[in-house]
Structure formats: structure tokens, C-alpha cells
MINU-480194 format. One line per 2 residues: number of its first residue (from 1); their letters; for each residue x, y, z of N, C-alpha, C. Coordinates in Angstrom, 3 decimals, padded with zeros to 6 digits. Layout:
// residues N
NUM	a	X,Y,Z,X,Y,Z,X,Y,Z  ...;
// end
This chain:
// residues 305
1	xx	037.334,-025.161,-015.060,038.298,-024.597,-016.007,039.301,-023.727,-015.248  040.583,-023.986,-015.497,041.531,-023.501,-014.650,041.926,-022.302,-015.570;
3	xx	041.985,-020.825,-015.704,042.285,-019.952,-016.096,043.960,-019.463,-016.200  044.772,-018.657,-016.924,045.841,-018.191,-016.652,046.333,-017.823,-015.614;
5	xx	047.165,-017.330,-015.326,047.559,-017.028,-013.555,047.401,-015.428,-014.006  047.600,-014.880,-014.943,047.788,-013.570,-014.936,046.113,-013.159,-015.180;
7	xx	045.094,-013.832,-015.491,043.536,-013.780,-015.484,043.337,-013.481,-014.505  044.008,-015.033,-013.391,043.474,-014.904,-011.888,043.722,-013.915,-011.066;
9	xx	045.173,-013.105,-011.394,045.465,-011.958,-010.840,044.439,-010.655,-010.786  044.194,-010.574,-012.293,042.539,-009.280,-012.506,041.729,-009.738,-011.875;
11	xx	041.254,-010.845,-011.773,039.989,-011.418,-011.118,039.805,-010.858,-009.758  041.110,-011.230,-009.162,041.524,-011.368,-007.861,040.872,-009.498,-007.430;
13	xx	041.932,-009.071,-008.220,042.274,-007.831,-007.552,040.937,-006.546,-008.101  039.944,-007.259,-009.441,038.755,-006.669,-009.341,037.950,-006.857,-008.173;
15	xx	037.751,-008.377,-007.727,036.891,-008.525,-006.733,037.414,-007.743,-005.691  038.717,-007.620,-005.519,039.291,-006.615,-004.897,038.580,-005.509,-004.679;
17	xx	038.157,-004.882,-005.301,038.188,-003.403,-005.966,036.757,-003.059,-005.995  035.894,-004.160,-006.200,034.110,-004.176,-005.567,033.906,-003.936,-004.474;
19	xx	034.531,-004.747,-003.743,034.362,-005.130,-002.446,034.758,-003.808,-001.459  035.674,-003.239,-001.450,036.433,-001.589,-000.958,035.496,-001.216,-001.532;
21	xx	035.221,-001.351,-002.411,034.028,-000.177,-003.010,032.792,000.172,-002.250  032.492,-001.062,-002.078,031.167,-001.282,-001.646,031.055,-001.044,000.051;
23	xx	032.019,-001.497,000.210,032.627,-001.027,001.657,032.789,000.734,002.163  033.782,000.889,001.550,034.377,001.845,001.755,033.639,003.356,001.020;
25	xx	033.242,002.642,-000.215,032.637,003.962,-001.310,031.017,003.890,-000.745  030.643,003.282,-000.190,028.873,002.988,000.134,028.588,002.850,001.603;
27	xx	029.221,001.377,002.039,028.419,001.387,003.585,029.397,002.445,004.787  030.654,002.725,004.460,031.147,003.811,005.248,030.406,005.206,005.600;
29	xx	030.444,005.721,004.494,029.408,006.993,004.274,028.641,007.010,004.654  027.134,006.094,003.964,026.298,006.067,005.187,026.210,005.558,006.399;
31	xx	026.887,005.035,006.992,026.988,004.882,008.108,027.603,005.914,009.269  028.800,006.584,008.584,029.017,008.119,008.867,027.284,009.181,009.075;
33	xx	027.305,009.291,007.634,025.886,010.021,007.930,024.868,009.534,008.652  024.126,008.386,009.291,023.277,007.700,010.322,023.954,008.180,010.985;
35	xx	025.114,008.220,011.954,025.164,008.749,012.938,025.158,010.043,013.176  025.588,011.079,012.051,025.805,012.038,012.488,024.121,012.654,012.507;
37	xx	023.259,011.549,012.375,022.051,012.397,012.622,021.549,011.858,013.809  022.357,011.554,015.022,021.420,011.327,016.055,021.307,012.209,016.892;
39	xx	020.692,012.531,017.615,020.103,013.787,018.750,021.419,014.277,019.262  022.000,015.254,019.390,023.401,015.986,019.432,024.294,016.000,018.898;
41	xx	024.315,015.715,017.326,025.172,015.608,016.626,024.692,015.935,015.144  023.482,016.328,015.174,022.917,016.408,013.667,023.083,018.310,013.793;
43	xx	022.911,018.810,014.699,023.086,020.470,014.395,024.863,020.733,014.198  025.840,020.028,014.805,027.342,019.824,013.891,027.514,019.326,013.224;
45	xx	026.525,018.418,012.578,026.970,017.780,010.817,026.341,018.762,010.519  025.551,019.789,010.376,024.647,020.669,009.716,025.342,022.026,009.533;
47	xx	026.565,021.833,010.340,027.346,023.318,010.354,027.229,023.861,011.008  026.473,023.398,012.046,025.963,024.616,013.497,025.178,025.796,013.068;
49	xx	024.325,025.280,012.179,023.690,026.967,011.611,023.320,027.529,012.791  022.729,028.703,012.467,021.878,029.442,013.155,020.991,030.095,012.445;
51	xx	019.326,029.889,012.973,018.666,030.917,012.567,017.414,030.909,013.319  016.842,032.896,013.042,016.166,033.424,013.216,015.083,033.455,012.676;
53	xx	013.570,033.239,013.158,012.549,033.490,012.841,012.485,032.529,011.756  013.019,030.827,011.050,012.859,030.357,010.295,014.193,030.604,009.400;
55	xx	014.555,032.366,009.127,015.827,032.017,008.282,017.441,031.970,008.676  018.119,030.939,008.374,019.521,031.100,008.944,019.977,032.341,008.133;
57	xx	020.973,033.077,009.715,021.762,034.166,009.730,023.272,033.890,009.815  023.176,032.631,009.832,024.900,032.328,010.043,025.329,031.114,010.605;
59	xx	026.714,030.555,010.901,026.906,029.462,011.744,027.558,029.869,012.970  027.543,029.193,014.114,028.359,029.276,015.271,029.508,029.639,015.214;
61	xx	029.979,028.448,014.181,031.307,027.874,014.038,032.139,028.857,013.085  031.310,029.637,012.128,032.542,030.119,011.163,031.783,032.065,011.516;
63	xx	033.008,032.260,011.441,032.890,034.081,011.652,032.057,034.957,010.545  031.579,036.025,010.464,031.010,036.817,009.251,031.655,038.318,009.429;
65	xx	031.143,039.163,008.345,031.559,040.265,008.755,029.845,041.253,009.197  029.531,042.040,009.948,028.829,042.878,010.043,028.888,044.363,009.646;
67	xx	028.514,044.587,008.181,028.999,045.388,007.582,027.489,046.148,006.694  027.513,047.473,006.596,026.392,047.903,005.551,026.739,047.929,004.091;
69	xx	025.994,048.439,003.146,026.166,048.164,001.650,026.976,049.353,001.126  027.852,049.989,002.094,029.160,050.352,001.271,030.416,049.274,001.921;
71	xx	029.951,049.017,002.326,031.526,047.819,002.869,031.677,048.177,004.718  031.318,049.790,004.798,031.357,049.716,005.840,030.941,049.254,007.326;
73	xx	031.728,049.254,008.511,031.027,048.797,009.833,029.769,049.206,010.117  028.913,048.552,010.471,027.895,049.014,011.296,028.244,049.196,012.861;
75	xx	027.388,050.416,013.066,028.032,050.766,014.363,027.159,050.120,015.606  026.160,049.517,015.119,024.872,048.740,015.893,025.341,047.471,016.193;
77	xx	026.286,046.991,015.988,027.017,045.266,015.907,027.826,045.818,016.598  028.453,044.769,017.342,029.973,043.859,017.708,030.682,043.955,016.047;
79	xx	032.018,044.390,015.836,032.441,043.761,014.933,033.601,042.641,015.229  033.728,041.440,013.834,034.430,040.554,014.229,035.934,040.708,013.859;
81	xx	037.071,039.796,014.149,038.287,039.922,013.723,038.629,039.985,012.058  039.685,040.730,012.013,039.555,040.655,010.507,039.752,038.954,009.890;
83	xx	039.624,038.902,008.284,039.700,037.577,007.880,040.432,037.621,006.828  041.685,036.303,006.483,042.158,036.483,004.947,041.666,035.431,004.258;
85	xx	039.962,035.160,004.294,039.318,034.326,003.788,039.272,034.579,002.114  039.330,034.412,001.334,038.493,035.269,-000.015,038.414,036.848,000.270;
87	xx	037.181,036.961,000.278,037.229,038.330,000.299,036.479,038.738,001.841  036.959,037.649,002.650,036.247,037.702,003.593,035.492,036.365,004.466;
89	xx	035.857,035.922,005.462,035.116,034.770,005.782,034.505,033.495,005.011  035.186,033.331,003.923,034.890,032.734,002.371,035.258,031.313,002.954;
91	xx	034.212,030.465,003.738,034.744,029.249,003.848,035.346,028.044,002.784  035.083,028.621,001.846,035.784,028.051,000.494,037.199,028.385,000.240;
93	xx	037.545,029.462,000.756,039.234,029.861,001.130,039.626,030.590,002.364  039.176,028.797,002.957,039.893,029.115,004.416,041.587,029.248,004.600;
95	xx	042.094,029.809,005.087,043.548,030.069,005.282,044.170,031.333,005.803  045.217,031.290,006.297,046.062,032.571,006.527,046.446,033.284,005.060;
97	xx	047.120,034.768,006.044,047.769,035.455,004.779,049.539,034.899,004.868  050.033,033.639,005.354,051.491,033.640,005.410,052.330,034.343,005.336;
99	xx	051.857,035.775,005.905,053.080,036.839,005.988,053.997,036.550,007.479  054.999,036.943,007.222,055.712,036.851,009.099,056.307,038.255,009.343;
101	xx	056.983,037.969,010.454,056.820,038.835,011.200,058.067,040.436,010.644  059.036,039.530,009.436,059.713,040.732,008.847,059.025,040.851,007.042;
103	xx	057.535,040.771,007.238,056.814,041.225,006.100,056.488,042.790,006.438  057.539,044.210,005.983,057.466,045.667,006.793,057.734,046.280,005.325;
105	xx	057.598,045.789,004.787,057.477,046.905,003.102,056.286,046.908,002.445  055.815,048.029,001.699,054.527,047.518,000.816,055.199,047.480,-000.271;
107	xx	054.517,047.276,-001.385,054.580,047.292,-002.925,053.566,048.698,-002.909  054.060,050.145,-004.017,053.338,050.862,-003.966,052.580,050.700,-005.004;
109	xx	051.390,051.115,-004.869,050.307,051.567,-005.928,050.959,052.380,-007.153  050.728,052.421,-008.273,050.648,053.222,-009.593,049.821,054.621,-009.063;
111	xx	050.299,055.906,-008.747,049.884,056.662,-008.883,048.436,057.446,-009.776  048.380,056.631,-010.821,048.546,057.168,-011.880,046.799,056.523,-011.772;
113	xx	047.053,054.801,-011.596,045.423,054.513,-011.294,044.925,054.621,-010.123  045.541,054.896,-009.128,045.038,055.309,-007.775,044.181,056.741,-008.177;
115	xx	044.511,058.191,-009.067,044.415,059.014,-009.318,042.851,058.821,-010.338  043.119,057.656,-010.716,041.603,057.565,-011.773,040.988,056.709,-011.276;
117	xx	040.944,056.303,-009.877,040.204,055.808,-009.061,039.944,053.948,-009.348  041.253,053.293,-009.660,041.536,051.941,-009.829,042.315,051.525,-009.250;
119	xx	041.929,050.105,-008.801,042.901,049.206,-007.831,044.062,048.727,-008.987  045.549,048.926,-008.417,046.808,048.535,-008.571,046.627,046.842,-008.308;
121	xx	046.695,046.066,-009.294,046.859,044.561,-008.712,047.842,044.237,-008.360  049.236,045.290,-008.413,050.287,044.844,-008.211,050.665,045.057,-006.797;
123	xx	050.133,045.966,-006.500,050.064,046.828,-004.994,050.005,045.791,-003.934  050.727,045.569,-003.048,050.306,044.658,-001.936,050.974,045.697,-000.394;
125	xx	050.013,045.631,000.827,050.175,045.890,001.850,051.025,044.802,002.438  052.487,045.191,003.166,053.206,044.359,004.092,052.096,043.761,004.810;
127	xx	052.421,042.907,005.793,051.859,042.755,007.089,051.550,043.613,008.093  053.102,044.493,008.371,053.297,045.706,009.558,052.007,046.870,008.917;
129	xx	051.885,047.171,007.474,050.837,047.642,007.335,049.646,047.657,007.793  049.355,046.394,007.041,048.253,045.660,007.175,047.313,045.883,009.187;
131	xx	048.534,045.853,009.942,048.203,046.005,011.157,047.917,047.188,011.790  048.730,048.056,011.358,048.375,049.540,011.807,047.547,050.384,010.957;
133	xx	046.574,049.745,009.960,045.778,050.240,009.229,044.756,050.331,009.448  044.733,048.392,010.359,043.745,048.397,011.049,043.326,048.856,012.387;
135	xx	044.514,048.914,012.947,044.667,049.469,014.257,044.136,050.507,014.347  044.089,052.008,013.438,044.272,052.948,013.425,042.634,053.109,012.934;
137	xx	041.717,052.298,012.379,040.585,052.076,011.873,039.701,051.763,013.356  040.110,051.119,013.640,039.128,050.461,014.939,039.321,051.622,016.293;
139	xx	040.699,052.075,016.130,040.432,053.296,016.870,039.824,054.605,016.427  039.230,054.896,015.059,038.661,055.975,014.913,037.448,055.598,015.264;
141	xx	036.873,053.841,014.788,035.483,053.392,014.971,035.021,053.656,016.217  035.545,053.288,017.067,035.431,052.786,018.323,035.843,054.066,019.276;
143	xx	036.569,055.349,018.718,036.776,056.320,019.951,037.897,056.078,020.868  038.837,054.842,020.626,040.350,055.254,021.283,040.969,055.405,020.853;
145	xx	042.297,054.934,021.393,044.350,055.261,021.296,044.215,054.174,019.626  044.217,054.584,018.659,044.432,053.293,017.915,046.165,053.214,017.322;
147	xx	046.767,053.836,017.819,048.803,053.658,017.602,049.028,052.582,017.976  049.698,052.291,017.485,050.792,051.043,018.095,052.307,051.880,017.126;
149	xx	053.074,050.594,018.367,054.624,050.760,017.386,055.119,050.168,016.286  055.825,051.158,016.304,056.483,050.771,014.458,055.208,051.126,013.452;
151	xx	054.158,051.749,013.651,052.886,052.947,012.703,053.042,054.165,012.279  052.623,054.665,011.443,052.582,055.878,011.660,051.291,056.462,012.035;
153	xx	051.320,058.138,012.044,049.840,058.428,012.555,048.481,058.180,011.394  049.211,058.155,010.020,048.658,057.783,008.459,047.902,056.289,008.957;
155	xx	048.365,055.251,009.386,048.001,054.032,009.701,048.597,053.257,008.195  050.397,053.423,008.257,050.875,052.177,007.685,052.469,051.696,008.415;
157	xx	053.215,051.431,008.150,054.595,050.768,008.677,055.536,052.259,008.818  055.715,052.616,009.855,056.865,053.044,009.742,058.278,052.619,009.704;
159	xx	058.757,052.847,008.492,059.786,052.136,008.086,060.445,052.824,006.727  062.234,053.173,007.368,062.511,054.394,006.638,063.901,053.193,005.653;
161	xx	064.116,053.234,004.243,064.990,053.367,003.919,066.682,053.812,003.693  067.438,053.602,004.579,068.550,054.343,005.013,069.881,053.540,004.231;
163	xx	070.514,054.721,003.186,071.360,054.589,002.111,072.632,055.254,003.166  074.225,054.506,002.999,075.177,055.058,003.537,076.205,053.754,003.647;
165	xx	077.250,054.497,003.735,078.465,053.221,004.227,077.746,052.145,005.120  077.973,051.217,005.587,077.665,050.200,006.436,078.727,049.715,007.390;
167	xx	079.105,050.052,008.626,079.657,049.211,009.494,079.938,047.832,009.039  080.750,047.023,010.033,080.982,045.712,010.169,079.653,045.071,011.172;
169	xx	079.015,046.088,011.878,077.560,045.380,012.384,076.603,045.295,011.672  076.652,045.916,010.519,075.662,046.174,009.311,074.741,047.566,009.504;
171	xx	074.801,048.646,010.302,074.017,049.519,010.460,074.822,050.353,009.906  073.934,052.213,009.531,074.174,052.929,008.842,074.671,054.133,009.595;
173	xx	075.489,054.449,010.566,076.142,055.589,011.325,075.812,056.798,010.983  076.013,057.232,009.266,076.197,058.279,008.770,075.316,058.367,007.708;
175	xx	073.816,058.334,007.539,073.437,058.047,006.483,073.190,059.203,005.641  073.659,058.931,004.064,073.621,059.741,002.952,072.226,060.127,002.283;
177	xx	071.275,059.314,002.414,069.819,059.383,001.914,069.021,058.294,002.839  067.740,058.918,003.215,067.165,058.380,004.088,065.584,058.312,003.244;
179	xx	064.313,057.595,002.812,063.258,057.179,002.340,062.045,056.524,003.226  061.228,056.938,003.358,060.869,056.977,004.161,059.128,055.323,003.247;
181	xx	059.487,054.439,003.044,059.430,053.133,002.622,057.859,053.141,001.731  056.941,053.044,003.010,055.772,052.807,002.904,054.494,054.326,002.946;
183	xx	055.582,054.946,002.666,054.681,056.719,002.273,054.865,057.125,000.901  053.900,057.116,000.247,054.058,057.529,-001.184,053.882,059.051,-001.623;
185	xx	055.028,059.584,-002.287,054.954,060.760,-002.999,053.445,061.065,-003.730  052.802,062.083,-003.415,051.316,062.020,-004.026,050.306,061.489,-003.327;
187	xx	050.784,060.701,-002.322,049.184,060.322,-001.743,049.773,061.021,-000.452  050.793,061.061,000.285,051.664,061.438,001.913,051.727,063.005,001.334;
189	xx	051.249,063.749,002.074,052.233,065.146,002.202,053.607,065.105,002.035  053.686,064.846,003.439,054.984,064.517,004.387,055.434,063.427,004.989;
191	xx	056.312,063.238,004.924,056.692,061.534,005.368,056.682,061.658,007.031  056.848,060.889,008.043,056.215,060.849,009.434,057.684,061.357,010.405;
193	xx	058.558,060.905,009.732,059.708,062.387,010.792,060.120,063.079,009.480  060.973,064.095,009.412,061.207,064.681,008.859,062.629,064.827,008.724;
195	xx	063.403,064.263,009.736,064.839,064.020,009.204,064.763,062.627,010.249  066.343,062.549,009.926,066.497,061.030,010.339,068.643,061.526,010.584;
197	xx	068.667,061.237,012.146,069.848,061.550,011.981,071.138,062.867,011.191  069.919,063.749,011.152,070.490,064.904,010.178,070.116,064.830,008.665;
199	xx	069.305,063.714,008.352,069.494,063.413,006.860,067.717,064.113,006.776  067.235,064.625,005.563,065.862,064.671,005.256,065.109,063.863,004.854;
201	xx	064.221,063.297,005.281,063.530,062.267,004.948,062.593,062.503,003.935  062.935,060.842,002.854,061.943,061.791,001.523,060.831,060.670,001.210;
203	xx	059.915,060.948,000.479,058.879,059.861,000.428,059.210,059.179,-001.157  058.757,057.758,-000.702,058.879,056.521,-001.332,058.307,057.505,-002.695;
205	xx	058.896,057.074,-004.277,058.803,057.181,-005.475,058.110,056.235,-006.200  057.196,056.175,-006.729,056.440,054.505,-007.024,057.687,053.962,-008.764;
207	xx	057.932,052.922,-008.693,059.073,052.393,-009.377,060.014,052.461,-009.025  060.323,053.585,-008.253,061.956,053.599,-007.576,062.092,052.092,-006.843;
209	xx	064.055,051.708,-006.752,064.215,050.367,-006.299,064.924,051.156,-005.015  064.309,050.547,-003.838,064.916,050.813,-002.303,065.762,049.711,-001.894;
211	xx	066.274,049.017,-002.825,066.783,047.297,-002.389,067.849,047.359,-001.825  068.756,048.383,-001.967,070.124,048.636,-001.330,069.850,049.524,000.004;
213	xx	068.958,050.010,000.172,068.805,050.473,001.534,068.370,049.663,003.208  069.375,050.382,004.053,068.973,049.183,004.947,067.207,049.140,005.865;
215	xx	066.747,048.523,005.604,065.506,048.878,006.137,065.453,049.291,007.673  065.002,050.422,008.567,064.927,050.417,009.641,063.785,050.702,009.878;
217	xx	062.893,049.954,010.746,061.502,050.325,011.704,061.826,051.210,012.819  060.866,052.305,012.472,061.035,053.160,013.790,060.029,052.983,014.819;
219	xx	060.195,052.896,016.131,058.813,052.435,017.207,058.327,053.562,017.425  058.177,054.439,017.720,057.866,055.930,017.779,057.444,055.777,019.116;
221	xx	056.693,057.141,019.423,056.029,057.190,020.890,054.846,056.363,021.218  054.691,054.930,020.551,053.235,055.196,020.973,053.626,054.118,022.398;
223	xx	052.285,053.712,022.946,052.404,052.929,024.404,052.996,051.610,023.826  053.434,050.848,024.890,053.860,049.705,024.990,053.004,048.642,024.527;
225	xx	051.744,049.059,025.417,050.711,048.058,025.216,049.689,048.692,024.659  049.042,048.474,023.318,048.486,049.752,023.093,046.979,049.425,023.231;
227	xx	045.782,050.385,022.730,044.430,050.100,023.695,043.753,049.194,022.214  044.244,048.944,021.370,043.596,048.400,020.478,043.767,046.874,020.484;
229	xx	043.294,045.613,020.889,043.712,044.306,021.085,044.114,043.592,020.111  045.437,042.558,020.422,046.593,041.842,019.001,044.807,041.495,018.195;
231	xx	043.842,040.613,018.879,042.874,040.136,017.263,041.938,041.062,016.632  041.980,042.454,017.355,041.568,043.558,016.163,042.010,043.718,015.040;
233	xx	043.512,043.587,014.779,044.836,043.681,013.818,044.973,042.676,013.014  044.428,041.418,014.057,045.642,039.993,013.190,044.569,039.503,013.112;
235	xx	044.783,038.610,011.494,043.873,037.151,011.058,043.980,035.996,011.680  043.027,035.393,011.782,043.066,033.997,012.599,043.646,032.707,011.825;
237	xx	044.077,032.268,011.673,044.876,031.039,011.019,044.072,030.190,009.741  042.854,030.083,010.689,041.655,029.875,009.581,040.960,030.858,008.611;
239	xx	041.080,031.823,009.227,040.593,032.676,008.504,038.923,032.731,008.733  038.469,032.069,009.638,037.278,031.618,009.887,036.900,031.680,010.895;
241	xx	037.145,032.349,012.211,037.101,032.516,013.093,035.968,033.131,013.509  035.389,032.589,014.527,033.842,032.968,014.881,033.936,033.980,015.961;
243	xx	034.641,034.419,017.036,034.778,034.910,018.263,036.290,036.308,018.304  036.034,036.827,019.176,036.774,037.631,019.358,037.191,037.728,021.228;
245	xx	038.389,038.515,021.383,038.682,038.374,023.189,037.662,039.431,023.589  037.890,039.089,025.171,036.856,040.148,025.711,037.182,041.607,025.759;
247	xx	038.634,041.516,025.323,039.265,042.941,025.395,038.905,043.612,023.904  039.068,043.197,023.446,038.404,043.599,021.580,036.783,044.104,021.840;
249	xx	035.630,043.139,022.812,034.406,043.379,022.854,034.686,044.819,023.445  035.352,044.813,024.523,034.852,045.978,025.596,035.424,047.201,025.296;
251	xx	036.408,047.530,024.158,036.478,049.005,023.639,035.588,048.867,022.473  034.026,048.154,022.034,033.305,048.425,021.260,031.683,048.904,021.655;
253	xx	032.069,048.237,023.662,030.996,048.890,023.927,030.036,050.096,023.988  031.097,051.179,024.358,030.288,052.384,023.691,029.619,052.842,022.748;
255	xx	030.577,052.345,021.689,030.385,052.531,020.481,028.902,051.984,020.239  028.786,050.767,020.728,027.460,049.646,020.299,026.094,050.441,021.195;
257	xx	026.233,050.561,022.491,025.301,050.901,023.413,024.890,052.530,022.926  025.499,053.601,022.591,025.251,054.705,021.499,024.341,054.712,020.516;
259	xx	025.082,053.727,019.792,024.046,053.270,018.784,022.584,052.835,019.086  022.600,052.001,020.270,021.141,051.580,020.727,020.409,052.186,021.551;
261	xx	021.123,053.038,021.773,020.249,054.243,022.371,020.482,053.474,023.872  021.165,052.760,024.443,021.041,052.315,025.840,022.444,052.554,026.698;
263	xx	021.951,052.365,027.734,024.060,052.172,028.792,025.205,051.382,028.518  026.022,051.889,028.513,027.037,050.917,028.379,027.149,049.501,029.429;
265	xx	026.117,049.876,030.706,026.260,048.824,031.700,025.519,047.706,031.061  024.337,048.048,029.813,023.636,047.031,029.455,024.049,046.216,028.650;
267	xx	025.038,046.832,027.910,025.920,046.228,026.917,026.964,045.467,027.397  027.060,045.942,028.252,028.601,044.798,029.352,028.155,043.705,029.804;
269	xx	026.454,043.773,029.769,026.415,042.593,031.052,026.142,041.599,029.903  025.829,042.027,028.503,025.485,040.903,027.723,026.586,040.785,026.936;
271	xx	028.006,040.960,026.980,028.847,040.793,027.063,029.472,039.539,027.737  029.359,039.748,029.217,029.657,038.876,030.239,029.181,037.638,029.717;
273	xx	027.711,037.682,029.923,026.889,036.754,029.756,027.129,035.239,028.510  027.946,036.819,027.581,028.210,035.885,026.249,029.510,035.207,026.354;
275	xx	030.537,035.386,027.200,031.860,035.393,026.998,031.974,034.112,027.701  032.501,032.556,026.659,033.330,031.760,027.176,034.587,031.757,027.851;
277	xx	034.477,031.141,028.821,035.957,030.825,029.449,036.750,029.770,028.893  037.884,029.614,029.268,038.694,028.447,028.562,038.491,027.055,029.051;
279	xx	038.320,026.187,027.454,038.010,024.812,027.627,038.686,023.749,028.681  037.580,023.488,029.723,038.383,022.352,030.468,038.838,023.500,031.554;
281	xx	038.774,024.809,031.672,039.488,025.406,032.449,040.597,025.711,032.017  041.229,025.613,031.222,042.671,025.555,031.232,043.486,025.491,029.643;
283	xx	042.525,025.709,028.382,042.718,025.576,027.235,042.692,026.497,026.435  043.357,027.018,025.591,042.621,028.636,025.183,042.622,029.475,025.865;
285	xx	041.769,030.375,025.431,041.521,031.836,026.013,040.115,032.102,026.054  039.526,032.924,026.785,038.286,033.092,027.233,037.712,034.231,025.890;
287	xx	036.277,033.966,025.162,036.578,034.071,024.324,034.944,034.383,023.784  034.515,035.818,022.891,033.076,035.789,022.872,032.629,035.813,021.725;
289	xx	031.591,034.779,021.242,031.005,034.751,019.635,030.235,035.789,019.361  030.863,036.482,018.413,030.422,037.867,018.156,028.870,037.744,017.723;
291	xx	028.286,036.778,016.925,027.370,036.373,016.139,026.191,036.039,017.365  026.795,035.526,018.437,025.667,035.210,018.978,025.349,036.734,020.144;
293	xx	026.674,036.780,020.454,026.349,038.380,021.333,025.336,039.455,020.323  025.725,039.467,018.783,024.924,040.482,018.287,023.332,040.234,018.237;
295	xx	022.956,038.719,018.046,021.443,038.015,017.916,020.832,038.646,019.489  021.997,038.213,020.510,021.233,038.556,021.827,020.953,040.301,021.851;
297	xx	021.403,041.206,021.113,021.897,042.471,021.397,020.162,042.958,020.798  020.218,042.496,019.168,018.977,042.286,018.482,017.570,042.127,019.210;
299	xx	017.578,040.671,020.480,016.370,040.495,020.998,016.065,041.539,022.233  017.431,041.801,022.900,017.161,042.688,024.050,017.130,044.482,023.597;
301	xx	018.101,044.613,022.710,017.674,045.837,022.275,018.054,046.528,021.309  017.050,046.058,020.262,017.152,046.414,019.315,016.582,048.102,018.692;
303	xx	017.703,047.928,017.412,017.756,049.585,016.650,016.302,050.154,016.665  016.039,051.035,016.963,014.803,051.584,016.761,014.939,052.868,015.468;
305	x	014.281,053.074,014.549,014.243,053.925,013.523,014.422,053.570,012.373;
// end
């Protein structure tokens, strides 16, 4: 029996549609999964866990935070780079924060619920914030220089609002009112200089509009290169990042070896010990998994009390 042509077409293009199926929706997959369970390849289909004594503490591959049950650092860990995962290393929202590099204003907080002890949802930290907040955090943790430029000593953007005629270069010669951006009236004393070119510098008003002012970053005194390292500050792209540089480890050594009651020489060498070099020689950056330096820190010397 010879069928319609437009029959033979469904026919056609169901058997079509089994067949990919069966292919593609069935023997692909498992065949994917058979391999990924053969001897060196089943602990990276598995996520690279890791664990201790029977229970996993984590994966290789994705970063955590080491933190106690107020949010804060523990001072007995390595800590890792910050994350704009979720609320944190949230491999379910892996990603950056897509700020760049002229993200230098905040959105201020409501006074009003800051004062009754509630988060502003409207409130957002610039980037330039965001960096010298942290900067300024890891140097109180840790016992150094935590400044960088364009901060203030508060740990947010310095960055002043400057109202006045405008040149043909676009800068402000003579300025009439000067605001001082990311310091809020009520939470700042004092804004971080105190004049600006002869003008008095006044602190940011929460609702006030600064939109006509020209924004200027001030670099202030701090060093060039400052002692706090760029991935103390900055998120990793993934947001998932397992490792930190060796320069980030080694202004935490004190801090860590204190805590354990041991030398800082003991803490360096398992440091060393932990710290990859770059892939191939020549790829990356040399580079240490915080997760596994802290497990080793745990077996060799651990918190007592």
C-alpha cells in the first residue's frame, strides 16, 4: 500500500526522531558516563570531592569560604579570594560581578534603616568600594598596610563630587561645591580631606542627586604597590575559584601560625609544599589551593583547645 507523500514525510521524519533519540538521548550518555568511570577519571566526573575521615569537606576544583557562625574569618585557616557566587561560592551562581573599571560611586543606604539595623536593597557598593573594603579588612585581619589608591582610611572609594564652570578639557579649575561621593552624612564624621582646592568638602546626603558633578578619584598617599595582593580584593570570573597567589598566602602566615600556636617557618614550608607552579611551565600563575593547604595545616598542626 503506497501511502500519501505527506504521510511518508511524518513517517520519515518520526523514524527520524527515534532513532537521534535513541542515539543521542540514550546510547551517548551512557557511554559518556562508562567512561567517565574508568580509573582516573571517575574522581573528575565526581567533582573532585574531597574528604576526610569518610566525610567530604569540599571539592578541589571549586573554592569555599572558611568562616565561623557569625560570618566571620577564622583566624586558624588560610582564607580564600573573595566570591560573587550567590552568597558565596554558590556553584549554582557561578559568575562575575560585571562591574568595570569606572564602577567608583556607591548607591547610599537609607539612613534611616541602616539606624534600625536593616539592609537597604537599594544600596549597592561601586566596585572601587568593593575593593578597598576589602583591602582594608584583610589588612586589619592579617596585621598589614591594607591602603591602596583611590581608598580612603574608612575602606571605601575616594571619590569627591566637584560642582563649577567646566573648561573646554572638561575639568573643574575653580570649584564652587565639592562632595565628597561615597561618605555618608551620619555614618562618616568627616569626609577624608577636608577641603579640595579651597572649597570644603561635604559628605554625600542620602537622596541628594550628584549627577552634574564631575566625578574625581583622589589617589592619596598610599604606596604604589600596596602589601595587600590584586586576588585579596578582586573576584575570580567564576566566582568559583579554588586557589589563591602565593603572595595573598604569605601575608596570612602569621596570622595562621599564631593561631596554632607554631612558627611562621612551619607555616611557610607547608605553604611551599602546597603551591603549584604554572601549567606546562609557562601557563598561568603559580598558584595555592587554599582547601588543601588548610586539610594539610589540620593534619600537621592542628588547633588545640
Amino acid at each position: 500500500m503506497r501511502y500519501p507523500t505527506w504521510i511518508r514525510r511524518h513517517l520519515a521524519a518520526l523514524r527520524a526522531l527515534l532513532v537521534l533519540t535513541a542515539l543521542l538521548g540514550v546510547a551517548y550518555p551512557l557511554a559518556v558516563f562508562a567512561v567517565a568511570q574508568l580509573p582516573g577519571l571517575k574522581d573528575k566526573a565526581d567533582g573532585s570531592s574531597v574528604t576526610v575521615n569518610g566525610r567530604t569537606v569540599g571539592s578541589a576544583l571549586i573554592g569555599q569560604s572558611f568562616t565561623g557562625e557569625d560570618g566571620g574569618p577564622l583566624k586558624q585557616y588560610f582564607q580564600s579570594r573573595p566570591s560573587n557566587a550567590g552568597d558565596g561560592y554558590d556553584p549554582t551562581a557561578s559568575g562575575a560581578g560585571n562591574l568595570g573599571p569606572e564602577d567608583i560611586t556607591d548607591i547610599l543606604p537609607d539612613p534611616a534603616l541602616v539606624a534600625a539595623g536593616k539592609e537597604d536593597e537599594n544600596a549597592r557598593q561601586s566596585l572601587l568600594t568593593q575593593v578597598c573594603a576589602r583591602s582594608k579588612a584583610v589588612g586589619d585581619l592579617d596585621g598589614v598596610d591594607g591602603s591602596r589608591p583611590f581608598c580612603t582610611k574608612g575602606g571605601v572609594g575616594a571619590v569627591l563630587a566637584v560642582f563649577g564652570p567646566r573648561t573646554a578639557d572638561g575639568t573643574v579649575p575653580h570649584p564652587t561645591r565639592v562632595v565628597s561621593l561615597n561618605e555618608e552624612e551620619g555614618v562618616v564624621k568627616t569626609p577624608f580631606l577636608s577641603t579640595y582646592n579651597g572649597v570644603r568638602v561635604e559628605l554625600a546626603k542620602y537622596g541628594e542627586d550628584y549627577a552634574r558633578g564631575l566625578p574625581v578619584p583622589v589617589r592619596g598617599d598610599a604606596p604604589a604597590t600596596p602589601a595587600v595582593p590584586p586576588d585579596a580584593v578582586t573576584a575570580s570570573g567564576s566566582g568559583l575559584d579554588p586557589h589563591i597567589s602565593p603572595a595573598y598566602a604569605a601575608i596570612q602566615v602569621g596570622r595562621v601560625a599564631k593561631a596554632r600556636g607554631v612558627a611562621p617557618s612551619q607555616v611557610e614550608a607547608l605553604v611551599k609544599d602546597g603551591t603549584d607552579g604554572r601549567d606546562l611551565g609557562f601557563m598561568g600563575e603559580p598558584r595555592v589551593n587554599v582547601l588543601a593547604l588548610n586539610l594539610a595545616l589540620d593534619r600537621r598542626f592542628p588547633v588545640r583547645g
